[in-house]
N, C-alpha and C positions, 0 to 999 in steps of 0.2 A: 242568862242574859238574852232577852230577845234582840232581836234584828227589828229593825226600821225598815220597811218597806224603800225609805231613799238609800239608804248602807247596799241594803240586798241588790237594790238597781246597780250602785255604784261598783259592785263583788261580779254582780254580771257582765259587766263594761269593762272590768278590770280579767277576766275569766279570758272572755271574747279575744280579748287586744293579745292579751300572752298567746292564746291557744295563733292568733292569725300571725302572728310575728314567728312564733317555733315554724309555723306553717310553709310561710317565704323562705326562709331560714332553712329549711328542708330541700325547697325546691331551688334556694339558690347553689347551696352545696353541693344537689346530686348535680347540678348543670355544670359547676363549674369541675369537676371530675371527671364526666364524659367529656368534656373538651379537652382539658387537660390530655386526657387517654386516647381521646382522636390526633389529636395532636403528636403524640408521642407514638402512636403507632403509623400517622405518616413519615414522619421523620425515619420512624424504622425500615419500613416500606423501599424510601425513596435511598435510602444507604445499600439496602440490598439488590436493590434494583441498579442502582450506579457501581457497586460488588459484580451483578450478574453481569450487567454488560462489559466490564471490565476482564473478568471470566471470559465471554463468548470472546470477545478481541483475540486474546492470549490465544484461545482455542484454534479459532478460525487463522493466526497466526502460526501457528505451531503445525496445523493440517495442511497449508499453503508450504511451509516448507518442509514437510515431510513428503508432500506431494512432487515438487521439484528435483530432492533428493532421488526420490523412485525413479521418477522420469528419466531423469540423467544415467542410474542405474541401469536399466532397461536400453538407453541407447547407448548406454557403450558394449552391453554383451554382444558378441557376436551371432546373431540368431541363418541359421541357414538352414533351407527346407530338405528335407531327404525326403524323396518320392517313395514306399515302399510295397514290393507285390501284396498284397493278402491273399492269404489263401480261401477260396470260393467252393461253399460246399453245395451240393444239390439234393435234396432231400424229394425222395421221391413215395409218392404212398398211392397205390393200386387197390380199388374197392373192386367187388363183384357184386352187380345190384342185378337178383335174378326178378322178370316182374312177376307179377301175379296173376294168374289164369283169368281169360277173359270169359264171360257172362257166355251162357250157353246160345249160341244161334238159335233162334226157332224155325220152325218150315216154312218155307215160302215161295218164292220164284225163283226161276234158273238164270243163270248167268250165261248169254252166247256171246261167241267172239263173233264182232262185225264182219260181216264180209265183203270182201275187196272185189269189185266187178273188175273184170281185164280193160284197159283200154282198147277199144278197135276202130281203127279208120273204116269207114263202110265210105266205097265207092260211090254211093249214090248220099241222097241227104236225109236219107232215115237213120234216125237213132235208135239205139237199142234199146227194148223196151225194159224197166228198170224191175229190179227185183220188188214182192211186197216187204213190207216191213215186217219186226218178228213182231207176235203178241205182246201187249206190256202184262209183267206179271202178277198175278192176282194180288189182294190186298191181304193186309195183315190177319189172321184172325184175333178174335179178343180173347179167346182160349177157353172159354165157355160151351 
């Protein structure tokens, strides 16, 4: 049995509207789930949260007065300082650091001790005529 081109339109129209209704139908579902579940894990949320802070109270109650308890402990022992000698040791350690041989002098100039002219009063107003100087000593050679 053929189809009518108006039947066929009418199967496509009728195709369309199902396929678009499953469709919302889909999207109404998944949404109303994620709500549902946001929903329901606030609620969880907000329970364990009013849990913890009920927790921390207790806690923070319970260290307050274990804290008091110690305290009171502590001042009623009798605490008194005892001063005592120690014994002081002195560790003593002694190196010998011999040095090492200095670099060889090479030849050169001589070494004189200054000489000290005597002081003398001279009765008249001549001074005594003053010694020369020594020679300065020659210069280094290059070794060549």
């Amino acid at each position: 049995m053929p189809y009518s081109t108006a039947v066929r339109d009418r199967y496509r129209v009728a195709v369309a509207a199902v396929s678009g209704l499953t469709a919302i139908a889909a999207l109404s579902a998944t949404g109303w789930l994620a709500g549902t579940a946001a929903q329901a894990t606030d609620s969880k949320q907000a329970d364990q949260a009013g849990q913890a802070g009920k927790d921390a109270a207790a806690r923070a109650a319970w260290r307050a007065s274990r804290h008091q308890t110690r305290a009171a402990a502590v001042a009623s022992r009798d605490r008194r300082v005892v001063l005592k000698q120690r014994p002081q040791l002195t560790h003593v350690t002694t190196r010998y650091v011999q040095g090492a041989p200095s670099a060889p002098v090479g030849s050169g100039g001589t070494v004189s001790h200054p000489v000290s002219q005597p002081v003398s009063h001279a009765p008249s107003g001549s001074a005594p005529a003053p010694h020369p100087a020594p020679a300065p000593p020659p210069a280094p050679s290059s070794g060549s």
